[in-house]
N, C-alpha and C positions, 0 to 999 in steps of 0.2 A: 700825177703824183698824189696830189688830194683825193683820187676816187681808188688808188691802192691805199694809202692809210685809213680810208673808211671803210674798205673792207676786211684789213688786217683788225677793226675796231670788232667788226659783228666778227669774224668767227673767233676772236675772244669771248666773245659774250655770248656764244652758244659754248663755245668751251667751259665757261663758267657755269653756265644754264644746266649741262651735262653733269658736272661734277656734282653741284648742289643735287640737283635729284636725285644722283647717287644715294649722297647722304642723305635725302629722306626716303630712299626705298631700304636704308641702312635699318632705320628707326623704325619704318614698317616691319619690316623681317624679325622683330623682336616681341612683336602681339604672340604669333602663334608659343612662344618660348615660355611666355606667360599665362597663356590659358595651359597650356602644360601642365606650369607648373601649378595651377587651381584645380586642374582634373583632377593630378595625383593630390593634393591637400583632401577632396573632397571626397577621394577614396578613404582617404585613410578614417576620414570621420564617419565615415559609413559605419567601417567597421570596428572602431571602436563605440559606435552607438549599437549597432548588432551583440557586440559583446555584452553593453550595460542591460540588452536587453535579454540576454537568457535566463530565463526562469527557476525558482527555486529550484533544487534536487537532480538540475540536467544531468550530474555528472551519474546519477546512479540510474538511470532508465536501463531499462532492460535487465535489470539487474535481480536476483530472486529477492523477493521479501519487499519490493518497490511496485506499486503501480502510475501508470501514466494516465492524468487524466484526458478524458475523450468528451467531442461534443455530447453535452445533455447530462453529465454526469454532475450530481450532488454529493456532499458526504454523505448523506444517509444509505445511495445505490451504490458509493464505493464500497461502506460499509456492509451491505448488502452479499454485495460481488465476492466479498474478500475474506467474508466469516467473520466480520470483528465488526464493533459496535461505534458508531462514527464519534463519537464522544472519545473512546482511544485513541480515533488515526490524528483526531485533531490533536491530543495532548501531543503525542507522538513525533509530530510535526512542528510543535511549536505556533501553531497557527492561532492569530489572535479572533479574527473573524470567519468561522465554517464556511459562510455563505458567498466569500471572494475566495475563490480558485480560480485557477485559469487554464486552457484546454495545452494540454504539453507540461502544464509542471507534474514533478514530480513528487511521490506522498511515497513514507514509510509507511505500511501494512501490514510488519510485525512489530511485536516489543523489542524495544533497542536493551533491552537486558538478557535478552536470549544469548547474543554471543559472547556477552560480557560475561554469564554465568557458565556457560561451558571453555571459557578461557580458564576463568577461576578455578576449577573443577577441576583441570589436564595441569594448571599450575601448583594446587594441593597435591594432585596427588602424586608431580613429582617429587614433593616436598617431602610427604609421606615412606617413598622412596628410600630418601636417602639416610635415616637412622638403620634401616632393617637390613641394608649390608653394613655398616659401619656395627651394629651388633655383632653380624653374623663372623667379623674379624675379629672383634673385641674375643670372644667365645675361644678360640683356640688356647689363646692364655691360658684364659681361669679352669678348662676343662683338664690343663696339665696339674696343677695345684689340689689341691685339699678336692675331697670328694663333695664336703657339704655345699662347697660353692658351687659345685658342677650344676645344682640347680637350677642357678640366675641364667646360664645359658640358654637352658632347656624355657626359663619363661621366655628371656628374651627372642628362640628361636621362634617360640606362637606367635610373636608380636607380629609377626607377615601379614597375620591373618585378614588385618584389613585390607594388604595392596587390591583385594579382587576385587575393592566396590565398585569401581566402576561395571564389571560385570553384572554385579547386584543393583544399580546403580540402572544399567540396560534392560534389565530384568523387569527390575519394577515402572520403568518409564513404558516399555512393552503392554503391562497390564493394563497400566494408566491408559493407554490408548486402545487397547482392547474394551477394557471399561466404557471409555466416551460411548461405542458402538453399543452397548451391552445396554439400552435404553425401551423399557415397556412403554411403546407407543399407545396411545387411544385417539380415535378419532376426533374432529375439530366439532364436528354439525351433524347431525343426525339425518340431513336428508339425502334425498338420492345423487349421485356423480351426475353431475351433466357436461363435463367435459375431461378428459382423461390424460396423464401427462403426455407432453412436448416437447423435448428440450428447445426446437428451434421456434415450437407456438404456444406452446402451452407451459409455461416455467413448473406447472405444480397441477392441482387437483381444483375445480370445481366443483360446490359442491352446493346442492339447491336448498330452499326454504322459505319461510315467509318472512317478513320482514317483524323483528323484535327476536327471533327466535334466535337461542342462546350460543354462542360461540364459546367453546372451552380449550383451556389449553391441554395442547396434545402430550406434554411430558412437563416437569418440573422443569424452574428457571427462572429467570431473570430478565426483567423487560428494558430492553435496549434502545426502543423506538417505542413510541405513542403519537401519531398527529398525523396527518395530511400532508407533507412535504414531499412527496416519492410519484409525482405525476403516473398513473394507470390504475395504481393504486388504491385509492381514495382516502379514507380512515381508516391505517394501516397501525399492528403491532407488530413488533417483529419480538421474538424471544431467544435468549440465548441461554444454552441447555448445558453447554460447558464449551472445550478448547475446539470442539470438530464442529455442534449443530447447532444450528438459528432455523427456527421457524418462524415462517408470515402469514399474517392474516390479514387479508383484505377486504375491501368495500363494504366496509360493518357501517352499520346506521349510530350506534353510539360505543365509544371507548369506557369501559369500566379500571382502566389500570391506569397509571403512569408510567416514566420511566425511573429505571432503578428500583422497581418495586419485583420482589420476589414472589413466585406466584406457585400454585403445587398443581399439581396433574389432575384435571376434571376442574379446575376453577375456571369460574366464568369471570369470563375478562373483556367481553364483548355481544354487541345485539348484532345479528344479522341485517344486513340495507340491501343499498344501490349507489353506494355513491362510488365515482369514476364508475360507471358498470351501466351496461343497457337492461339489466334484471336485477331482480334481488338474488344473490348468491354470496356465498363464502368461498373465496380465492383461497386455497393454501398451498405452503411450499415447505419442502424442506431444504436446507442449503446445508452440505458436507461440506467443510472447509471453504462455503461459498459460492459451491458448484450447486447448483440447480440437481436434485436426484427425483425419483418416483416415489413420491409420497406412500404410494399404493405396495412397495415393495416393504416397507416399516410397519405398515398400520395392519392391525391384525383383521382377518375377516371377518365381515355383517354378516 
């Protein structure tokens, strides 16, 4: 009788034993539930850290009138790139220091007035518009009435005569850009080509000489860059001639101009060097709207 109730003791007390471990394989079963729910928290802060981290201007990439910066790029060589003067793309942008960009953001590389002034422009002139039919109803009245007044019609009917400016308006922006191209080149250096343009090796004209010998500029303009900041380059000017052309002069031994300084066609603006250069030569380029072209197809012949 005593060795059945010590037996009915122990398989309670595995029965119990069983149960309890139950209930700590209970308590177990709820870790993975919690790294769960850490995974997903830790997703989420990814991406809103991803988010805090998209760079100025992402939303307009690819967009016309926007460029993307790329490794190695400066404002000076956006500038360059893009026909405008990196002193613009900064205002442009808002940027307080040139020299921190970062590779992926994005930079405006037109003027932000451009679309604001042809909104203006399509809003005038429907403004414009709408007196020259409300005249041209006004006019049937008075044209029934007295003869002398039949006049006021007849001015009022000329008043049209501005709706066609935007025609004229086409006309004259046509010239204008006809004009930019319409530019009496001269040669940068007098000595002979020693390497002839490239788009993909050669961006422009080399051109030979000895070192002090006079660099002039090739057409009237405005100097947008003066210094050494454009790695290949060395002691680089670049000039801007109007809305289409920038020319470069490179690897000069000494800079005669500043920036912002106006300069006239045959002015000497630079000694001939070597610096960034395995020789003494004059790099030059022209840049159409930014685009790299053949110097040699502008400049008249020796």
């Amino acid at each position: 009788m005593f060795g059945l109730m010590r037996r009915g003791l122990l398989l309670t007390g595995v029965a119990v034993g069983v149960l309890l471990s139950g209930c700590g394989s209970t308590v177990l079963n709820r870790a993975p539930v919690e790294d769960r729910g850490s995974v997903s928290g830790k997703a989420a802060m990814d991406a809103r850290t991803a988010a805090v981290k998209q760079l100025p201007g992402f939303e307009n990439a690819g967009k016309p009138g926007y460029y993307t910066v790329k490794p190695g790029d400066t404002m000076i060589r956006i500038g360059l790139e893009t026909g405008q003067t990196h002193k613009d793309i900064t205002r442009w942008n808002s940027i307080d220091n040139p020299n921190k960009i970062e590779v992926g953001q994005v930079l405006r590389v037109v003027p932000p007035v451009a679309s604001e002034t042809t909104a203006a422009a399509s809003t005038a002139s429907v403004a414009v518009a709408k007196p020259v039919s409300t005249s041209s109803v006004t006019s049937t009245p008075i044209a029934a009435g007295t003869a002398k007044p039949a006049s006021a019609p007849v001015a009022a009917a000329s008043a049209p005569t501005p709706a066609p400016a935007p025609a004229a308006a086409n006309a004259t922006a046509t010239a204008s850009a006809s004009g930019d191209d319409e530019i009496n080149w001269i040669w940068p250096g007098n000595g002979p080509v020693l390497a002839g343009f490239d788009e993909a090796k050669n961006k422009g004209l080399d051109i030979g000489g000895s070192a002090g010998d006079p660099v002039v500029a090739a057409a009237e303009g405005r100097v947008v860059y003066a210094g050494a900041g454009l790695r290949g380059y060395g002691n680089l000017i670049i000039l801007k001639h109007n809305s289409t052309y920038l020319t470069a002069y490179a690897h000069n031994q000494t800079l005669l101009v500043k920036e912002d300084q106006s300069v006239k066609k045959g002015q000497k603006i630079a000694e001939m060097g070597n610096s960034d250069a395995d020789r003494v030569k004059l790099h030059f380029e022209v840049r159409r709207q930014g685009k790299p072209v053949d110097p040699s197809k502008y400049l008249p012949a020796k």
